[in-house]
N, C-alpha and C positions, 0 to 999 in steps of 0.2 A: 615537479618543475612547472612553474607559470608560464604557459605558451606568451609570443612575443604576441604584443596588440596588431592584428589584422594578420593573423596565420591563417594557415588553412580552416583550424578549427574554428578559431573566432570568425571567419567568414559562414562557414556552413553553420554554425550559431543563427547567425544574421538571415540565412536564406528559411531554415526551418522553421524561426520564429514566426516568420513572416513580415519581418521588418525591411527585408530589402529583395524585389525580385527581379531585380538588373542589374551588370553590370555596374551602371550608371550611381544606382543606390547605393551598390556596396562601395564604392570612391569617395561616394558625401557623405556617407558615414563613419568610415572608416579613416578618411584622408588619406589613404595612398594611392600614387600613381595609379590608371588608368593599366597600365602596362603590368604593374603588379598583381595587381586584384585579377586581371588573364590569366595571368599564372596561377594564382591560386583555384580560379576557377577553372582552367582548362584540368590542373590536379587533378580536383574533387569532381570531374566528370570522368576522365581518365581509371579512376578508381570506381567509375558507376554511384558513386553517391550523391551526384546533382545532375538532371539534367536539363535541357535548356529548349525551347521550342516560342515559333514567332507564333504568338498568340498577343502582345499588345497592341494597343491601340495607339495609333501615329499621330503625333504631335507636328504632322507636316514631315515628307520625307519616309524614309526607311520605319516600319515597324518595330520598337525596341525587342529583341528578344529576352525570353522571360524562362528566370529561373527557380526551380522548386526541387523537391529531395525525389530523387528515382525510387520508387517504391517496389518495381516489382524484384529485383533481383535481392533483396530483402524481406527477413522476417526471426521476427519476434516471439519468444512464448513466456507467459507469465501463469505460474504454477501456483494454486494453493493446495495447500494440504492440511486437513482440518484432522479433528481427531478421531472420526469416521468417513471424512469424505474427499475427494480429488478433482479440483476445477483446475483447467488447461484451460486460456486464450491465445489464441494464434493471432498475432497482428502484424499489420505492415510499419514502416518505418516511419508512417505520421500516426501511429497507434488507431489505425481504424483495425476494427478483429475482422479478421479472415473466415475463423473457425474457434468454435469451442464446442465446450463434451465438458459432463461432470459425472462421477462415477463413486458408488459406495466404497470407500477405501479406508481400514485400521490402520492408524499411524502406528501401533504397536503392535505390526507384523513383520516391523524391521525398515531399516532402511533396503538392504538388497531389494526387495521383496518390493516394495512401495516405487523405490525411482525404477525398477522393471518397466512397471506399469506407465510410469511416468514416461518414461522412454518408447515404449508401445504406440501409447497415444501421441505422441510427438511427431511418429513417424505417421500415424492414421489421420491427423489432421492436415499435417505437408501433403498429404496426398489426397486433399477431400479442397485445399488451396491448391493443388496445383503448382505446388515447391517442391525445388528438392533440398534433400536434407542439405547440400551445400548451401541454399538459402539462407540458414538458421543461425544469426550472428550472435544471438546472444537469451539466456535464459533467466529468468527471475524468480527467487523460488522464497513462499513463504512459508513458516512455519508456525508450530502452535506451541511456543518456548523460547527460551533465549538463546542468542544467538552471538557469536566473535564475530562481527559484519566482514571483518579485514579478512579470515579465513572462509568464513560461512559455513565454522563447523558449531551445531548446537552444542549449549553449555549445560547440562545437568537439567534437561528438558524435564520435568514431572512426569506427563503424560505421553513420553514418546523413548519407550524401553528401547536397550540397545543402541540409541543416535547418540549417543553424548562422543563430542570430541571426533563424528564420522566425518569423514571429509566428505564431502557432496558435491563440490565441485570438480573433486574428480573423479567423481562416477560418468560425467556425460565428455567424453573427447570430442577433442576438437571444434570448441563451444567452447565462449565465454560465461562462466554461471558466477551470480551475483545470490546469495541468501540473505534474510532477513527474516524478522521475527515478522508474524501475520498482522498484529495491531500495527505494525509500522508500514508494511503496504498497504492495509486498508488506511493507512489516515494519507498514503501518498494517492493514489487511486481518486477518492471520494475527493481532496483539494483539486487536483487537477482535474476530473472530473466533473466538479459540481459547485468548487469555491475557488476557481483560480484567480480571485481578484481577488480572495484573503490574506492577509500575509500572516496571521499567527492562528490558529485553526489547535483543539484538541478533538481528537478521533477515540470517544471509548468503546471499547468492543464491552458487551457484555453478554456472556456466554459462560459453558460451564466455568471461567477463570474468570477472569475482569484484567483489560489490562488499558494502555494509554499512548495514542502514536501523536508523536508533537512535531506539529509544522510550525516552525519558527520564520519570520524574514520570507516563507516563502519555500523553504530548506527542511527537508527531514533533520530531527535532531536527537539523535542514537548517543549522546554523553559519549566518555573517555571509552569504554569498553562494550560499549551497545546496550545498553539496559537501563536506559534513561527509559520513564513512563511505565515502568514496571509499578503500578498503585495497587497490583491486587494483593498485596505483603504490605500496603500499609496498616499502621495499628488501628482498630475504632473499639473506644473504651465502651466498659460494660458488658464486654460479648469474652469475659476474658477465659468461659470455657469451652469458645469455639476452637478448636483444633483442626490445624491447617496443615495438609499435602506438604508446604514446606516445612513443616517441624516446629512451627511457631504456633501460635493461638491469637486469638480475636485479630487474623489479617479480613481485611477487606472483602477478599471472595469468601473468607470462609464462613461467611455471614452472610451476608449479600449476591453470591456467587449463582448461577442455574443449578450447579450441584447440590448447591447449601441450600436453597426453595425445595428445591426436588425431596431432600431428605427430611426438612420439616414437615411439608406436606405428606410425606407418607408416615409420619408420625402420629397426625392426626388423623389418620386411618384414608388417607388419600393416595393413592401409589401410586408416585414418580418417580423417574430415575433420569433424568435430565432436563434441559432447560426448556428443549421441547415439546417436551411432556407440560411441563409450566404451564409454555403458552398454549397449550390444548385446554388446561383446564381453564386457563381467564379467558379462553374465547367461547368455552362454554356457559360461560356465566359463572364459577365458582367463585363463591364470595371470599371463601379462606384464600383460594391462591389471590386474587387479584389485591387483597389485604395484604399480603405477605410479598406481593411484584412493588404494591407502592413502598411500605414499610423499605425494603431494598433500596427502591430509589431515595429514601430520605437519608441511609446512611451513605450510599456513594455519594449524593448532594455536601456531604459533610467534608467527605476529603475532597472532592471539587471545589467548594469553599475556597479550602487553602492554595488552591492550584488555581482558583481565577486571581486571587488576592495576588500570589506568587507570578505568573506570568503574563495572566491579563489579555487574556485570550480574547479575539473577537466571535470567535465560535464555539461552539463545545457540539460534536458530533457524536451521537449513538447510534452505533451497531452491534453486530451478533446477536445471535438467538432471540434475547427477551425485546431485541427491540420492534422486533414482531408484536408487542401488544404496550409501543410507546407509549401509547395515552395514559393507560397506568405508570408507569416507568418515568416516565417523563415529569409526569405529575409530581410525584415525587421528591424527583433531584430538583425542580427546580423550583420547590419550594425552599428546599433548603438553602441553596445556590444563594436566591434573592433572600435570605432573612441571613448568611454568616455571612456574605461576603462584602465588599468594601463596595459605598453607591459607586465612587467615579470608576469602580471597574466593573459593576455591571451596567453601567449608563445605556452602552449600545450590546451587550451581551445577547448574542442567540443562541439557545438553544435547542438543538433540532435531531431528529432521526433522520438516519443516514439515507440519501440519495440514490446512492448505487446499490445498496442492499445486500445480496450475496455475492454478489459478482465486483465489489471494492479490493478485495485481497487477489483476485488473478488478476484484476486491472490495473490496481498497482504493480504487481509485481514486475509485469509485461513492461509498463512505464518505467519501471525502475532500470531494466535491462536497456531499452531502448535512450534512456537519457545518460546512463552509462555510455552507451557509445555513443552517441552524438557529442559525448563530453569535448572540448577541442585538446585536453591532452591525448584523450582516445584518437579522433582523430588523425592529429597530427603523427600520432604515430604511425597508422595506416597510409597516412599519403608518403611519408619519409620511409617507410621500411623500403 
């Protein structure tokens, strides 16, 4: 249901943004009564989600009082979960982090087993902030596989046995949990983050998979069933006896992939077994890996191509594993990028390595939870219950 113009929610919109921090503001912005906008903000303090203190500056007369979102009786956590490892952010309700912790963790030790820990550390950080677990309004969890956004149960994850179809968000009571696939909170993370004046932003991760998180308008854009930017299953001709984790051949990662470096290189009598192993050997000067990091970036350059041509991105973002040694990487894709794709769409195109680094997929996800509830249907619901 579309909240009415100047609800509660569209008011605490307006205060969070930072677009109005008076009474005063939210009237000339909004145009309603003076007497209304009381209401909706006496609500939304009422509730502890705004509170108000004479801190401006008088224009002659009474000091206007000045409103912002109450931060301590809130808090946020934004979960990644890699395919060995577990980053937790604890944030307040204007997404500054409280606390965070990251820890070696197998995604394919189960889910019991994984959100345990998950939960562990949730309550170790509450209490390192100085929250109590009633604090904790909402959770963000990213994963490394596809995901049903609307349940937040993983769909036929590859590399995470036993999760297909687990409910996850109802492992943590009494807590609102929000899942998503990890490429799609790191490309929400890294925009807010580090490009929030971009409105059309692609985020690729590149790590043992390859995948693609698409900020459209400004808006994460998950398609009809969440698996929109799913490019590590697209086809690239020529490779057609690469054989691919999905049952397919010549996909994208399974060429170009940190697992597919890794296994060529140990072909050539180099031993690697993942993508960090890669970037070990190109930062040690190996001539073959760092041949074999560019060569990679010329074929992701290829299906980017089609994907700047198609939506005409103002950015292209790299992350994950190999983009630890972007100058090869980089080099690569956007050789290609500028020889396939169309001038008027790469006129102003940047290409760049990611900003927030490892810390883009809990930061997202934290952001994810936190703009969920700040949502003004969320809201509205909170002030009306």
């Amino acid at each position: 249901m579309t909240p009415q113009p100047g609800s509660a929610g569209d008011v605490l919109t307006l205060i969070s943004a930072g677009s109005a921090t008076t009474r005063s503001d939210l009237a000339r912005l909004t145009g309603l009564a003076r007497s209304t906008i009381s209401q909706r903000v006496d609500a939304l303090i009422e509730r502890g989600l705004v509170e108000e203190t004479e801190s401006g500056e008088s224009t002659g007369g009474r000091p206007p009082r000045q409103l912002r979102l109450h931060t301590e009786d809130h808090a946020f956590a934004g979960v990644d979960l890699g395919a060995t490892h577990c980053r937790v952010a604890l944030m307040d309700i204007s997404g500054n982090v409280l606390a965070e912790c990251e820890d070696a963790l197998l995604i394919g030790e189960g889910p019991e087993k994984v959100l345990a820990h998950v939960d562990q550390r949730l309550d170790h950080l509450l209490g390192q902030a100085g929250r109590p677990r009633t604090a904790l309004r909402a959770i963000g969890i990213g994963v490394p596989g596809p995901v049903e956004f609307a349940t937040g149960r993983p769909n036929n994850p590859p590399i995470m046995p036993g999760w297909n179809d687990y409910p996850i968000p109802e492992y943590f009571e009494g807590v609102e949990v929000l899942v998503d696939n990890d490429v799609n909170v790191m490309a929400l993370g890294e925009h807010r983050g580090a490009f929030a004046d971009t409105k059309h932003l692609l985020f690729v991760k590149v790590g043992t998979g390859i995948g693609c998180g698409i900020m459209a308008a400004g808006t994460l854009h998950r398609g009809a069933q969440g698996s929109a930017g799913d490019i590590g299953h697209i086809r690239v001709s020529g490779h057609e006896d690469a054989g691919c984790r999905c049952g397919n051949s010549a996909c994208l990662e399974a060429v170009a992939g940190g697992a597919a470096i890794a296994r060529r290189l140990t072909e050539l009598g180099l031993p690697a077994e993942t993508g960090a192993d890669v970037v070990a050997l190109v930062q040690s000067g190996n001539t073959q890996a760092l041949r074999l990091v560019r060569e990679a970036g010329r074929l992701i350059g290829e299906v980017l191509a089609s994907l700047v041509n198609f939506f005409n991105p103002e950015v292209i973002v790299i992350g994950g594993a190999l983009s630890r040694v972007h100058e090869h990487l980089l080099a690569g894709i956007r050789e290609t990028v500028y020889r396939r794709s169309l001038p008027l769409a790469t006129h102003h195109l940047s290409i760049t390595p990611s900003r927030t680094g490892i810390n883009a997929a809990a930061l997202g996800a934290g952001i994810l939870a936190i703009e969920h509830y700040l949502s003004p249907d969320n809201i509205n619901r909170i002030v009306n219950a």
